[in-house]
GUGUMI-612012 format. One line per 8 residues: for each residue z, x, y of C-alpha. Coordinates in nm, 4 decimals, padded with zeros to 6 digits. Layout:
<pts>
Z X Y  ...
</pts>
This chain:
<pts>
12.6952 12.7457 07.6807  12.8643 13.0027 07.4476  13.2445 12.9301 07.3079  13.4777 13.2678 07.3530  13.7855 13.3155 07.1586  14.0527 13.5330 07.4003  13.9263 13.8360 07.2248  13.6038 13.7861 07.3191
13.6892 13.6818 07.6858  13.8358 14.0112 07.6952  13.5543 14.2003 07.5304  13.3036 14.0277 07.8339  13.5349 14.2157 08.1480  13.6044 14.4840 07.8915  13.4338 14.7002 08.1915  13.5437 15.0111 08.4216
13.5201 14.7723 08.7515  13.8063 14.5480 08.5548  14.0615 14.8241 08.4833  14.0303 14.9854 08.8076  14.0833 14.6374 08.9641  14.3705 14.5820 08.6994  14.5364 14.8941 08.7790  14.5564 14.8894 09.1416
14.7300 14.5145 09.1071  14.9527 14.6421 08.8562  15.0195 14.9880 09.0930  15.1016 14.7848 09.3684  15.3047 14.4871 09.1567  15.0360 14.2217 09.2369  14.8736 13.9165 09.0165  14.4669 13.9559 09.0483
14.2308 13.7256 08.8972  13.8963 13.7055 08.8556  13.8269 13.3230 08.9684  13.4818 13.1234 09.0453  13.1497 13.1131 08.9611  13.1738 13.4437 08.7194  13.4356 13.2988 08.5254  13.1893 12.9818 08.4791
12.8823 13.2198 08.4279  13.0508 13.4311 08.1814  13.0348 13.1041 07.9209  12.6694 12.9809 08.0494  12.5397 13.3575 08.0024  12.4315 13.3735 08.3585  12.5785 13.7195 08.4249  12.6524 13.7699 08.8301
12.6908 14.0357 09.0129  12.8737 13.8393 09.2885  13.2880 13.8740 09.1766  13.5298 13.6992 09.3438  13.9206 13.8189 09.2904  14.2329 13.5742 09.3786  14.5586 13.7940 09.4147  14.8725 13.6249 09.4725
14.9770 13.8429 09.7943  14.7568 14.0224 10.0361  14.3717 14.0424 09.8829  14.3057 14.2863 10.1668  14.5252 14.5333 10.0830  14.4455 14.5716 09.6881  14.0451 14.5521 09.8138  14.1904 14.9097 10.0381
14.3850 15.0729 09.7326  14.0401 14.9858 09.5257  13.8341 15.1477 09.7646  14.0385 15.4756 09.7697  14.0654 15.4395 09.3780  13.6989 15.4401 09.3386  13.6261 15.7032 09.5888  13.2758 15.7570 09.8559
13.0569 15.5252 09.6642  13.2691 15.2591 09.7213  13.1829 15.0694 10.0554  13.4738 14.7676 10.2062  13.4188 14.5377 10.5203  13.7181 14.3351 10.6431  13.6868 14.0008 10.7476  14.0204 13.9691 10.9144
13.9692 13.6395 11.0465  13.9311 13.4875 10.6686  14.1904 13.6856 10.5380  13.9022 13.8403 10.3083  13.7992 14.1942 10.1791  13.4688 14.2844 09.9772  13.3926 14.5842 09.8168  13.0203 14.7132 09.7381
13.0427 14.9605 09.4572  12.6879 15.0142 09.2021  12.5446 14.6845 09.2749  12.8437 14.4838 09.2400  12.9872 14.2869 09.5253  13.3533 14.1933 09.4663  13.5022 13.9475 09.7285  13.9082 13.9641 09.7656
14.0968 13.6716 09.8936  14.5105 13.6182 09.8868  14.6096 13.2877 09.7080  14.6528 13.0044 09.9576  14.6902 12.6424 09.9847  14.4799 12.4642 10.2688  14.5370 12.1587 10.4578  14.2879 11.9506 10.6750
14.2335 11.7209 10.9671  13.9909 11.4585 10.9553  13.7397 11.5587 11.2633  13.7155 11.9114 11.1737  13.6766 12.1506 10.8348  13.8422 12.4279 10.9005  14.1290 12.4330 10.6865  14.4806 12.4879 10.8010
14.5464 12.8045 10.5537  14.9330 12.9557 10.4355  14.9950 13.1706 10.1526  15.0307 13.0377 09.8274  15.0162 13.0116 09.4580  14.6992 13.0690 09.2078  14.8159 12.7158 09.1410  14.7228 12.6277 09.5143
14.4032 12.8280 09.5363  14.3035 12.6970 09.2033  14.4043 12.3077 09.3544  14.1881 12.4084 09.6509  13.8367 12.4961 09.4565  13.5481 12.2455 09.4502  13.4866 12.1858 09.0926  13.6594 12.1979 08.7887
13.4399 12.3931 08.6400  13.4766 12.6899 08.8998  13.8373 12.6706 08.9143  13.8892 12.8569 08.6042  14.0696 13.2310 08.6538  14.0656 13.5235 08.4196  14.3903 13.7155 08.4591  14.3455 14.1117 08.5123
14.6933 14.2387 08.5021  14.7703 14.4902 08.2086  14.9962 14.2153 08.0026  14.7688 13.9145 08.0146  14.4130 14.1009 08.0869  14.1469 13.9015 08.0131  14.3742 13.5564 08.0015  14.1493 13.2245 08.0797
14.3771 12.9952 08.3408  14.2269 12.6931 08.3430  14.4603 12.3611 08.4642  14.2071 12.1213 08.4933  13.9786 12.2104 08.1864  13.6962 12.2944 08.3382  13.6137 12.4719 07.9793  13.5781 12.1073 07.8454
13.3686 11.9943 08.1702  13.1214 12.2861 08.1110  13.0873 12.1777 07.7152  13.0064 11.8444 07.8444  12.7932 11.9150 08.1338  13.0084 11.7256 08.3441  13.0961 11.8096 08.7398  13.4230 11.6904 08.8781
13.6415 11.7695 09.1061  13.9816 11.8956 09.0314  14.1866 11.6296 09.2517  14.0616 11.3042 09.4148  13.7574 11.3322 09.4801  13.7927 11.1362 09.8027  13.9653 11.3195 09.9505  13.7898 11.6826 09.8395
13.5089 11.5546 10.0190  13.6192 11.4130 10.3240  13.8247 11.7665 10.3767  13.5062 11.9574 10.3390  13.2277 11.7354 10.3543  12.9925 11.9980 10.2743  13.0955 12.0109 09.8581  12.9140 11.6510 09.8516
12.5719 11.9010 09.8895  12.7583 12.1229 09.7161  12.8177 11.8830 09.3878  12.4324 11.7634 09.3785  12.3431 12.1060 09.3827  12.5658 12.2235 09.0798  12.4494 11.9455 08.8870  12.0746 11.9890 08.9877
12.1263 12.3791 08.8965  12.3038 12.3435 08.5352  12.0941 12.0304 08.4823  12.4752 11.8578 08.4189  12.5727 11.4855 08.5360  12.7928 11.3929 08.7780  13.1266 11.2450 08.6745  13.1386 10.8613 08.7944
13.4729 10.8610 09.0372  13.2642 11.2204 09.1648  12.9735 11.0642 09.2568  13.1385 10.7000 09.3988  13.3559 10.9106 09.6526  13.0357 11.0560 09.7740  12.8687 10.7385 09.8131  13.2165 10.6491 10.0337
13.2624 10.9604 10.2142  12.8716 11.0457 10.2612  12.8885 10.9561 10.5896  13.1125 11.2424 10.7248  12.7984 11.5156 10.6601  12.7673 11.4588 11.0134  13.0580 11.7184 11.0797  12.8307 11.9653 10.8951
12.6106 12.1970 11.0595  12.2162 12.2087 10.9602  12.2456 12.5168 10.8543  12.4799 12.4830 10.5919  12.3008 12.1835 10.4559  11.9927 12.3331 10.4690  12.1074 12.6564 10.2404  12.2185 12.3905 09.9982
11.8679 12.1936 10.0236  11.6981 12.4794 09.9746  11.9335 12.5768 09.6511  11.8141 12.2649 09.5442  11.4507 12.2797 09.5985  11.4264 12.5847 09.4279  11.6047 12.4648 09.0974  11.3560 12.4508 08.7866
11.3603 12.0392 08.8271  11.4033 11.9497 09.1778  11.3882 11.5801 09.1185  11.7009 11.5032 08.9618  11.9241 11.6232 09.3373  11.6830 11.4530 09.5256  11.7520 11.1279 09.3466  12.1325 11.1862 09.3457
12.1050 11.2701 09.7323  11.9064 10.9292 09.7661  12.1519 10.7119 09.5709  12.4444 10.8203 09.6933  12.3096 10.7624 10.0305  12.2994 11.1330 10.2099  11.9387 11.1531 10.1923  11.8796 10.8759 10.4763
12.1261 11.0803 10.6477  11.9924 11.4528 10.6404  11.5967 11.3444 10.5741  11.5118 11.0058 10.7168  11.1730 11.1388 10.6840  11.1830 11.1618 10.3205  11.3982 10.8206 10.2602  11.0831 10.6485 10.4334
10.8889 10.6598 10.1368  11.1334 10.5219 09.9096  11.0025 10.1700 09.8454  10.7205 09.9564 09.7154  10.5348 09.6911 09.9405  10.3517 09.3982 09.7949  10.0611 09.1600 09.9240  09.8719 08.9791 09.7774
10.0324 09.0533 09.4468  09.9044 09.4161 09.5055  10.1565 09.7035 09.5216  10.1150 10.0178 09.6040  10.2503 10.3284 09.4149  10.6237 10.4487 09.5086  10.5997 10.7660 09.7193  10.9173 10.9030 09.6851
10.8735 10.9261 09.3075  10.5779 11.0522 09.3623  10.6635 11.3273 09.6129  10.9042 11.4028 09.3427  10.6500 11.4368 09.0288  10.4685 11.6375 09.2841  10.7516 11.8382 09.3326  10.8347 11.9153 08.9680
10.5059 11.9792 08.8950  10.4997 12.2413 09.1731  10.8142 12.3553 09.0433  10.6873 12.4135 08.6997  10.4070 12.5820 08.8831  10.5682 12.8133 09.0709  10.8702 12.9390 08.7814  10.7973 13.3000 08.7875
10.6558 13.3761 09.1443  11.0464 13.5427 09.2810  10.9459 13.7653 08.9474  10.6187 13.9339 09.1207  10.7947 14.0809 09.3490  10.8651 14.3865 09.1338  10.5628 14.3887 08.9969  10.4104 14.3981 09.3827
10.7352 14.7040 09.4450  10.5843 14.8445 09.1161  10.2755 14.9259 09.2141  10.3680 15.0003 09.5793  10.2530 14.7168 09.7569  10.3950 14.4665 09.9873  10.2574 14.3830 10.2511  10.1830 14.0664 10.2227
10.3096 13.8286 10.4961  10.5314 13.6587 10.2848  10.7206 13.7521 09.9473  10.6827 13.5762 09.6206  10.9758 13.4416 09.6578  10.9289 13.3271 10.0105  10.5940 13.1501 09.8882  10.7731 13.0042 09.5853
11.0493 12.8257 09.8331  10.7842 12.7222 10.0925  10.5097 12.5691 09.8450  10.7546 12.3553 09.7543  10.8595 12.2607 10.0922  10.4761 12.1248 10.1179  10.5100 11.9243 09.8064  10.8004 11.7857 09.9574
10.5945 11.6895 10.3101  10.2607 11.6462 10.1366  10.2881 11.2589 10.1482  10.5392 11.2458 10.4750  10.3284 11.1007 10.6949  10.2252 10.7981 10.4449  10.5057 10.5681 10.6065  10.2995 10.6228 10.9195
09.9506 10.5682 10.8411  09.9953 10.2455 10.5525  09.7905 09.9924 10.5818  09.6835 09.6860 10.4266  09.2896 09.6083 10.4072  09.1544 09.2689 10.2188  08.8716 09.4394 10.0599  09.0523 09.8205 09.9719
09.4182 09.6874 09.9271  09.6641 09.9457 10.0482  09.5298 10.2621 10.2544  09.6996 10.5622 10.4094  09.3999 10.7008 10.6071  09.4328 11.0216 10.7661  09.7782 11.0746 10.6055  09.7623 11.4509 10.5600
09.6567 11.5050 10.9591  09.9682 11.2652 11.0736  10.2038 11.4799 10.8135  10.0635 11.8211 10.9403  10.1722 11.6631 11.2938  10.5275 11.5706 11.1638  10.5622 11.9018 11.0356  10.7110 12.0869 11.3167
10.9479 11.8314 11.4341  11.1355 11.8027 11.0779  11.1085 12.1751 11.0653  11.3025 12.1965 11.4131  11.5320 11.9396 11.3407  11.6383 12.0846 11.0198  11.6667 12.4183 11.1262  11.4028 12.5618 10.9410
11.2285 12.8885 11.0598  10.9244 12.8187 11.2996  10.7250 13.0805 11.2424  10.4787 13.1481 11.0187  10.6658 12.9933 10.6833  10.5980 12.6695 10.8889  10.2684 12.6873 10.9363  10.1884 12.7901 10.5732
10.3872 12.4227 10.5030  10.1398 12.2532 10.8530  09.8065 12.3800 10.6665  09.8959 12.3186 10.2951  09.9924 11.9438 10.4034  09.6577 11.9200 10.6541  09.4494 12.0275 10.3775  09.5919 11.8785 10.0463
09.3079 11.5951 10.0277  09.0276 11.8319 10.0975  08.9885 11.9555 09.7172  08.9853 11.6242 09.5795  08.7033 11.5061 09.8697  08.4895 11.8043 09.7754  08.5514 11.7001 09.4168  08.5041 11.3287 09.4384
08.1215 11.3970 09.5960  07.8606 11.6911 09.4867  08.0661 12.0228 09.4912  07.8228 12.2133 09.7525  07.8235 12.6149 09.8398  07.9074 12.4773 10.1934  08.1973 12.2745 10.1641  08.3419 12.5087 09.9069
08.3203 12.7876 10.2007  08.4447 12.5643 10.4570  08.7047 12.5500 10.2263  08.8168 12.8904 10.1507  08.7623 12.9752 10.5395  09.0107 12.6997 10.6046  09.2750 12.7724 10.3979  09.2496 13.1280 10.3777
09.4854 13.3996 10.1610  09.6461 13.0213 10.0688  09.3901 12.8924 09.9031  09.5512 12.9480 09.5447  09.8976 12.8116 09.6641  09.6352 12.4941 09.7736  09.5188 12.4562 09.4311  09.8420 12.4759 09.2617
09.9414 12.1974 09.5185  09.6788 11.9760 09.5017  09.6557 11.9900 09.0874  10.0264 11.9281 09.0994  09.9406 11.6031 09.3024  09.7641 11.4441 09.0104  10.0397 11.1942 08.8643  09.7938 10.9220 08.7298
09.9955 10.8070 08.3909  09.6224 10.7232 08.2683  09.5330 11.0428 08.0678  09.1375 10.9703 08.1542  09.1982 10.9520 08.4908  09.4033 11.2814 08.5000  09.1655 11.4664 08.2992  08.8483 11.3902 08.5269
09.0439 11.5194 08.8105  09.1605 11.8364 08.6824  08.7716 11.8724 08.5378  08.7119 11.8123 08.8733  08.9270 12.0563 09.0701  08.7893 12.2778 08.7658  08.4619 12.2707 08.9110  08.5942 12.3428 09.1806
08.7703 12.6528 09.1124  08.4558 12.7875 08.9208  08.2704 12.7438 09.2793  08.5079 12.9310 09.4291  08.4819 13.1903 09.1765  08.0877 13.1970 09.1926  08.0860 13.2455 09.5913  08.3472 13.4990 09.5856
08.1294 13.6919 09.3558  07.7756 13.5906 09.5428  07.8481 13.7239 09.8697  08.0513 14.0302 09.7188  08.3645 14.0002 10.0602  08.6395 13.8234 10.1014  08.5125 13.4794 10.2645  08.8591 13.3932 10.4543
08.7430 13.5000 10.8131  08.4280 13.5207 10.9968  08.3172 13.8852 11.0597  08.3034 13.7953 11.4816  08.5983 13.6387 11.5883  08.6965 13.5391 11.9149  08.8548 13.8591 12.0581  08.4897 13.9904 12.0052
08.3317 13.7208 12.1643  08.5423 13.7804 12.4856  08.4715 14.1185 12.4722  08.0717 14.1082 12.4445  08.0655 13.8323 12.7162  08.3195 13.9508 12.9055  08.5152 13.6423 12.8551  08.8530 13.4605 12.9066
08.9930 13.2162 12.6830  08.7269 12.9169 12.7766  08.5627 12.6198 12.5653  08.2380 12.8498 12.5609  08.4378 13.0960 12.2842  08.5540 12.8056 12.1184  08.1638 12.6532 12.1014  08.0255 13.0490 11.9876
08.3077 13.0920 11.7183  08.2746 12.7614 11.5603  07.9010 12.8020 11.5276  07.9231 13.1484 11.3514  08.1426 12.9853 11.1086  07.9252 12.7418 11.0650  07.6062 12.8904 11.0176  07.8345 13.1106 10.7582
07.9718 12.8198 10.5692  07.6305 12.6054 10.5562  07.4688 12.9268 10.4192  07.2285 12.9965 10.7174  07.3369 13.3423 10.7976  07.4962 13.6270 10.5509  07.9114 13.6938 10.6148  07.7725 14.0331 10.7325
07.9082 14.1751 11.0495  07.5168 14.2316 11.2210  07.3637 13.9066 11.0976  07.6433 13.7672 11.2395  07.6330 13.9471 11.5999  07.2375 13.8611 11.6001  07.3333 13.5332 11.5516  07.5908 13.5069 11.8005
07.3507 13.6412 12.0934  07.0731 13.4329 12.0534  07.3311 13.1338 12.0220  07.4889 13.2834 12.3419  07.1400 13.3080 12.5237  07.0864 12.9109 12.4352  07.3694 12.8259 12.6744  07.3314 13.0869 12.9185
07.5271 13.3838 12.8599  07.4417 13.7216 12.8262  07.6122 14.0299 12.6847  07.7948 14.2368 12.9592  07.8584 14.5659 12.7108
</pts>
């Protein structure tokens, strides 16, 4: 955080977009102030260009004067049911809102919303530190209002609500996301009497619609160190509320004096790891726009939100398959298959998109043990194809996974893996380069199949596909379009079907 003296507060909005706004208030004998998170991101030096404006009177009619101030390449939309303006003009978005106090009722929140003072609207904001209001009129331009000191919260790295934080909470229910997600963000704690009342009022996220949690979730996922809201969600109790899934791992059972490892924490290191991993990826994108690419199926940033989502589910289905054997101790057998199978439900549930985005997550949770296996034993040509057939353009999002997964505190341990999923990567390298294409897809697939037998959909494509891609992966046949269709005839001729083109 950077300290500004008033002069230098005024230097930072010392831009055309301010003085237009601060003209058309003063034109039209108006308060405006710039309130919110650019205020706060002003002192953290994380520039926005999201702007929201408070005027004290009608927001929707200064947003109208500004438009006609700033001429054709200004663009407004009215949202007349919120009482709200915003005006797109070179890349900036500026939202307009009148001043108003709100009132609630318990079952519902949608406030009850009058006119009112910046005092209201600022008694009305979530935090402390994004209650804090430049002013933009002429005589006081560039004037920090700030009642509850937010300034001093932000110093600290504190978040806190400007009243009782009761009853913020149980009027919008949604801020309790909200809070963990500020202080996962800014990497700031949670004030004491903040995070109690959440622990009290956690149980009206219920009122909340999965949407809106999930956009927080995601917020949070997608912070440099994920960890730190996912512990806050699970002490303060919302976690077993919006991911029972998740709060299943929490735990450690004992017999026989043996324990096994805590898989929420580890989900977590996973997930950091990943994180850590995964820092830049939103940054390719230009580079992809750059050089006129793009068509990918998903976006850097897509893949850096959704890779993370698998570290998250990697281990979900552990709950499921634990179990305790005499002579192994504690097993979860088949734990990546029963997670790949839990995938769609959670995805459903939480309103997540089921499409493709969930089954990147399905096959980077099926397949997160298979590097290690291949590892663990003689690293062969096959199972390094079967491999890269499996998992496709995904296989480096796999890696990055599954070398994320190792967590072992012993430094011996950690290094044989990662020699080991070196090995395996060098494999990779040397087949790529060996049979000079990509490996990801057989060169007959099932649509051909059909077509040369003149087949439906029937268990006899599904036996003919399989065994190209075997004969592929086990080496016995080139990834060459005619070895391939050779292949598939005389396979076809062993169980008595002939080509009808």
């Amino acid at each position: 955080m950077i300290h500004l003296t008033d002069e230098e507060l005024k230097k930072e909005i010392d831009q055309p977009i301010f003085h237009a706004i601060s003209e058309t208030a003063d034109e039209m004998g108006v308060e405006c102030y710039v309130i919110g998170g650019y205020v706060r991101d002003l002192f953290l030096q994380r520039h926005s260009h999201d702007i929201d404006m408070v005027v004290v009177g009608s927001g929707i009619a200064v947003a109208h004067r500004l438009k006609e101030r700033l001429g054709k390449k200004a663009r407004i939309s009215i949202f007349q049911n919120f009482g709200t303006a915003q005006v797109k003009y070179k890349g900036l978005e500026l939202e307009f809102v009148g001043a108003r106090r709100e009132s609630y009722t318990r079952g519902s929140r949608k406030p009850i919303v009058e006119d009112g003072t910046l005092e209201d609207d600022q008694n009305r904001r979530d935090f402390t530190i994004n209650a804090m209001a430049l002013c933009l009129n002429a005589h006081r331009f560039g004037e920090l209002v700030d009642p509850f000191d937010g300034l001093y919260d932000l110093e600290d790295g504190i978040i806190r609500t400007p009243l009782d934080p009761e009853i913020t909470f149980s009027d919008d229910p949604l801020r309790m996301m909200r809070c963990i997600r500020f202080a996962t963000q800014l990497n700031f704690l949670i004030e004491d009497e903040t995070f109690d009342a959440i622990e009290r009022e956690k149980d009206r996220i219920k009122i909340i619609s999965q949407e809106r949690i999930i956009e927080e979730l995601n917020k949070i996922i997608l912070s440099p160190v994920p960890s730190k809201g996912f512990v806050d969600l699970e002490r303060s109790g919302l976690l077993a509320l919006i991911f029972p899934e998740l709060q299943a791992l929490t735990g450690v059972e004992v017999v026989n004096g043996r324990g096994h490892k805590d898989n929420f924490y580890h989900t977590l290191e996973v997930l950091d790891n990943v994180a850590r991993a995964t820092a830049d990826w939103d940054k390719k994108d230009d580079a992809v726009a750059d050089a006129g690419q793009g068509t990918e199926k998903m976006t850097w940033a897509e893949r850096q939100l959704w890779v993370r989502w698998a570290a998250l589910l990697h281990d979900i289905g552990k709950p499921a398959s634990k179990k305790w054997d005499n002579q192994l101790g504690w097993t979860f057998h088949s734990h990546n298959f029963i997670g790949q199978k839990m995938v769609p439900g959670i995805f459903k549930r939480m309103k997540l998109p089921l499409n493709d985005k969930m089954k990147y997550v399905q096959k980077l949770v099926e397949l997160h043990m298979r590097p290690i296996n291949i590892a663990d034993d003689e690293v062969t040509d096959s199972a390094v194809r079967r491999l890269l057939f499996d998992a496709g353009d995904d296989i480096e999002d796999l890696m990055v996974l599954c070398e994320a997964d190792i967590t072992s505190k012993k430094a011996e341990k950690k290094q044989r893996f990662l020699d080991n999923y070196r090995l395996v990567r060098e494999k990779m390298d040397a087949l790529k380069e060996k049979d000079r294409i990509r490996l990801f897809q057989p060169p007959i697939g099932g649509e051909e199949i059909m077509r040369i037998f003149n087949l439906k959909p029937s268990p006899q494509v599904g036996i003919l596909k399989q065994a190209v891609k075997d004969a592929i992966v086990d080496g016995v046949i080139s990834n060459d379009y005619d070895v391939a269709l050779q292949f598939v005839l005389k396979k076809a001729e062993e169980i008595g079907l002939k080509p009808q083109v």
